[in-house]
N, C-alpha and C positions, 0 to 999 in steps of 0.2 A: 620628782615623784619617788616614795621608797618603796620597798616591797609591798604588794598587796596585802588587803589586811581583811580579815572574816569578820563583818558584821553584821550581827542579829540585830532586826526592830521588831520589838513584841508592842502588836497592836493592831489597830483598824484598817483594813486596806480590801480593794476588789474581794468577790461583788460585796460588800460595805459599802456606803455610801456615806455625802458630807464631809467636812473639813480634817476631821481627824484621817480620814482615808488618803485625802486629797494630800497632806503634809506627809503623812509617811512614806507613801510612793514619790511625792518628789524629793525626799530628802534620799530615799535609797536610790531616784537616779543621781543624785549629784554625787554619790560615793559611788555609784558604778562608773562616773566619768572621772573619779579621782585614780580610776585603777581599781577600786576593790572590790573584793566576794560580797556580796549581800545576797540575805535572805532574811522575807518576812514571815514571822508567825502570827497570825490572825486570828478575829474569833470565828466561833461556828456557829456560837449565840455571843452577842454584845450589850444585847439590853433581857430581858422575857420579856413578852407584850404588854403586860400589864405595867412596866416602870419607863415601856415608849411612847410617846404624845405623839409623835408621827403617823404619817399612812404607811410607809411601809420603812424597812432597814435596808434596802437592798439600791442597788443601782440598775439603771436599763443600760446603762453604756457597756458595749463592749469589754471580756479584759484584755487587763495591758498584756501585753507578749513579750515585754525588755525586763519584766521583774519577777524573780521565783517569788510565789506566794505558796505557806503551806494553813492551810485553815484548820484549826485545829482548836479551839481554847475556849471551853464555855464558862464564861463567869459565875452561873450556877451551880456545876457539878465539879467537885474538886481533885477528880480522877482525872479530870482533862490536866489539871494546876500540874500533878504531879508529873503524870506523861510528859508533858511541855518542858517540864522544867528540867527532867531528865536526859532531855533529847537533847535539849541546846547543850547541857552543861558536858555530855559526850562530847557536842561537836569542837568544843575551845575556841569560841570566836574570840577576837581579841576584845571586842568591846561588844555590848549590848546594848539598847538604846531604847526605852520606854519611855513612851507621851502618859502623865499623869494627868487629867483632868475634872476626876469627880470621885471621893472617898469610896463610891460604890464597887469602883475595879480595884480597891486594894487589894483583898483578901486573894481575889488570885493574881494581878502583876505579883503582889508581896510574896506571896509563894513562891511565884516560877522564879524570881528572881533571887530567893533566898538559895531555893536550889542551883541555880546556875551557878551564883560564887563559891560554893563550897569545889568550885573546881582548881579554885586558888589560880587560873589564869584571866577571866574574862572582867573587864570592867563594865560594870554596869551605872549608865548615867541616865538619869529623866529628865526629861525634857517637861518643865511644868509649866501648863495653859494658869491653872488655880490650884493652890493648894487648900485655900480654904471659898467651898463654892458660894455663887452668888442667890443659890434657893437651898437654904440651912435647912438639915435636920442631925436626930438626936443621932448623934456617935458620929457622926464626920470627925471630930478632932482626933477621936481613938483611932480611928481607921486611917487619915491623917500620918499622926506618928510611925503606925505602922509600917506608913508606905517609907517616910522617910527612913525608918531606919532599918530600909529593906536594899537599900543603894548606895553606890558610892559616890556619889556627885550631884550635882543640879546645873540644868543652864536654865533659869529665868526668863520668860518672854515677854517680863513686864521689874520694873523697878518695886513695881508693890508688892508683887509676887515674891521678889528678892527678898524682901523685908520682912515679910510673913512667913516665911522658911525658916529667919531666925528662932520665931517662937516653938520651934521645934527643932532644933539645931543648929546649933552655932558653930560647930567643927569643921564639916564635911564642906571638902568644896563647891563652891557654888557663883558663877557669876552670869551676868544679864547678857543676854542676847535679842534685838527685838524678831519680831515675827518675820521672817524672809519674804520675799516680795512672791506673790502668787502669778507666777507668769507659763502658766502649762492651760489657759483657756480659750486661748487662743488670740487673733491678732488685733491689734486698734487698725479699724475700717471706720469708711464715710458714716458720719450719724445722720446723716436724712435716710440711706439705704437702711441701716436697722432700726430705726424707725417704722420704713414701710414696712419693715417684715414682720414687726410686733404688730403692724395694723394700726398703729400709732399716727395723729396730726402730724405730716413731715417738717411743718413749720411752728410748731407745737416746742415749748419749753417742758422741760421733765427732771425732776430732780430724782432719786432713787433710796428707797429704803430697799436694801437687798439682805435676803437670809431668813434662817428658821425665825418666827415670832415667839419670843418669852417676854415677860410682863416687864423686866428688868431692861428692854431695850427698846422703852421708851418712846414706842408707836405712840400712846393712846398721850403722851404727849406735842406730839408731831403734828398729830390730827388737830389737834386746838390750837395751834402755832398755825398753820396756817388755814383757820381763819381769818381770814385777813381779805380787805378790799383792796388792796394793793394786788397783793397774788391772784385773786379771783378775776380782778378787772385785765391783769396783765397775760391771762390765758396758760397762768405758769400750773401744773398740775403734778401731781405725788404718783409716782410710779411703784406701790409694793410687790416686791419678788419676793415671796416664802411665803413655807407652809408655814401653819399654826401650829404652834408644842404650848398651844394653851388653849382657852376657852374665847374661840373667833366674836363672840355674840358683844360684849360690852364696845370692842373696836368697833363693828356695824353698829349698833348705837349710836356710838360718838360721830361718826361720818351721818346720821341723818341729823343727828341733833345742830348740827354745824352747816346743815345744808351742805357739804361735800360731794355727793354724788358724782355732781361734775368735775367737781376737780378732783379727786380719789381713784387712780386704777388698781384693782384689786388682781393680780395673782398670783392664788395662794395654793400653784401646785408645787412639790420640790421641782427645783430649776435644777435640768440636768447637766452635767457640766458644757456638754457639746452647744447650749443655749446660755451659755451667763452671758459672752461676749454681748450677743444682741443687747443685755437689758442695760450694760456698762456704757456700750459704746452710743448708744441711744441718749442716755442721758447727760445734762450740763453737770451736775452737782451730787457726788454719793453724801446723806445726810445720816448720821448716827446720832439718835438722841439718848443714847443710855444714859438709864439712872445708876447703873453700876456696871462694873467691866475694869477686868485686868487687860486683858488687850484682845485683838480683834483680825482675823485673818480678813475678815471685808477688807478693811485698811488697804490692806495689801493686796486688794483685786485691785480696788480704786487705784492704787499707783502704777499698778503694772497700766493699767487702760490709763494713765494718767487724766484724773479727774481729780475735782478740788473737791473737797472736803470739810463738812460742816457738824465737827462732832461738842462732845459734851467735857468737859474736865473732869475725869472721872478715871480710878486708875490707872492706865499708862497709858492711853488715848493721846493725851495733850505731850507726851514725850518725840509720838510719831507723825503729829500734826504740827508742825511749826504755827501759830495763830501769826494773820493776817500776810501767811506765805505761800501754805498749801491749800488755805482756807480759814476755816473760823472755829476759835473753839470760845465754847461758851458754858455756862454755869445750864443743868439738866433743868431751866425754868421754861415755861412756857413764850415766857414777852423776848428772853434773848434770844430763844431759836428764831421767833419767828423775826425779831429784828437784825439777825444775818442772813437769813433768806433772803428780804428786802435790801438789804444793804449790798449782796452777792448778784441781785439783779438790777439794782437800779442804778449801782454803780458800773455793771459791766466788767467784774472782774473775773471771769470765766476765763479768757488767753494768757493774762498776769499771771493766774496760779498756776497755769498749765504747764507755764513757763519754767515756773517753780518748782513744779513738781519733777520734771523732766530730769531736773538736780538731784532733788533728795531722795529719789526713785535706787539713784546709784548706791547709795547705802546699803541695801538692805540684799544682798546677793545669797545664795545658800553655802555658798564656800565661808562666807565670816562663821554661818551656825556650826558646818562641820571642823572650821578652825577652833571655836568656842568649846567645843568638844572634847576635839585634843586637847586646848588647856586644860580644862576640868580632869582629865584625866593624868596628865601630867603632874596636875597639884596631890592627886591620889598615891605618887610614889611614894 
């Protein structure tokens, strides 16, 4: 290990809630276990109400007490961008580390980050979910550019994402990393006990659509997939975990229209972290139907609880899903989800994949993202 090193991540963390929070905090503990200074700067606003589909922004869980957080960065008002940016760019972290994931936080990550280089020490890398997002509007590309040419690097969480970077530069380095395994929700326990606990049939089959609902992830496909008298007669039933970040009412449609009732468990409050375990370890099969998707931190619950996996070819899904090893990946049609569903129960391939997965799990560690890092930054001299 060499000497410690000062690194800033500007972005979502406590009380924030959701995935963006969830990856930042556990990336700054894996560099407080490498030896070094971290501290997060966070927002104080992340979205205004009006551009949030959600019930709330905030988390009920405790905060963590192993991570400085300082909350400071309103996306709205751009006396926070400058504050921000002048604070970090005092401090001389060696590196700075921003998640890009929607054109709408350019204008201030792009700020603080412009500020901070003019300190001629700190490298500053993004870390990009999307560079170009999956519900388009006018100016993403301008705002886009911006971001990129607000940075000195990229690490990629998806091979598409790599690609799509090009159309905005082709210099700056940039290489892939997939999404590190989500393993801070706690432990794989008996699934007939979490079962009971969700109040769930203990001898009940359950497959899992977990996470926020947007239209691009391919519920209101799922729901039509399995109709199915195979599924219906075999007692196998659809477990949804998330809230809605759209309009709930066409999915309730689709589940009467299909007769679902029964086989359909709806809930659609945000899952706090201290509660994912139950809905993972409960279930045989996490299923992802997206219609689009660069990649997916679900993925990477489902490995950590090692569960097989039945997603869509879409994005970089099909890169983290080996087909017919971790699970099934299939084309975002209605007759092929539902004919791997069938094929993943009738055949009995629930311990095969398990098996599987228990391998490819070992991939995906946070020491390769913070190694991907360093290169990027290396290539930066």
């Amino acid at each position: 290990m060499g000497e410690p090193r000062k690194i800033v991540i500007v972005g979502s963390a406590w009380p924030l809630r959701g995935g963006l929070a969830a990856f930042n905090e556990r990336l700054a503990r894996q560099y407080i276990k490498n030896g070094d200074e971290v501290l997060i700067y966070n927002f104080s606003l992340q979205y205004p109400d009006f551009l949030f589909p959600g019930k709330t922004q905030y988390s009920s869980e405790p905060e963590p007490q192993d991570i400085n957080i300082v909350t400071k960065i309103n996306t709205v008002n751009p006396l926070t961008w400058y504050t921000t940016g002048k604070e970090i760019k005092r401090l001389n972290p060696d590196i700075v580390l921003i998640k890009f994931w929607i054109p709408f936080v350019a204008p201030s990550l792009g700020k603080i980050a412009r500020i901070v280089r003019k300190n001629g020490v700190s490298k500053i890398v993004s870390i990009i979910d999307n560079i170009i997002p999956h519900e388009k509007r006018l100016g993403d590309k301008m705002l886009a550019r911006y971001w990129v040419n607000s940075v000195d690097g990229f690490v990629a969480m998806s091979k598409a994402v790599l690609n799509d970077l090009d159309t905005f530069d082709k210099d700056k380095p940039k290489i892939y990393c997939p999404h590190p395994l989500y393993d801070h929700y706690g432990k794989i326990t008996d699934k007939t006990r979490a079962k009971e606990i969700l109040g769930l049939d203990p001898q009940g089959k359950f497959m899992l659509f977990f996470g926020f609902i947007r239209d691009y992830k391919g519920l209101d496909l799922l729901l039509k997939a399995i109709d199915s008298d195979f599924i219906k007669s075999n007692k196998i039933k659809l477990l949804v975990a998330g809230e809605f970040y759209t309009d709930s009412k066409p999915y309730f449609d689709l589940i009467k229209k299909h007769r679902l009732q029964d086989v359909v468990i709806m809930s659609n409050d945000f899952i706090p972290d201290s509660k994912v375990a139950l809905y993972f370890n409960a279930s045989d099969v996490v299923v992802q139907p997206y219609k689009d998707a660069t990649q997916s931190g679900v993925t990477q619950i489902a490995y950590h609880f090692e569960k097989p996996i039945i997603t869509t070819d879409v994005g970089g899904l099909a890169e983290i899903v080996p087909n017919n090893r971790a699970g099934y990946v299939v084309n975002p049609e209605v007759s092929e989800i539902r004919q791997a569903i069938i094929k993943f129960y009738k055949e009995d391939k629930e311990n095969e994949f398990i098996s599987n997965v228990r391998d490819i799990k070992k991939n995906y560690g946070w020491k390769k993202m913070t190694e991907a890092i360093d290169k990027v930054i290396n290539m930066t001299h």
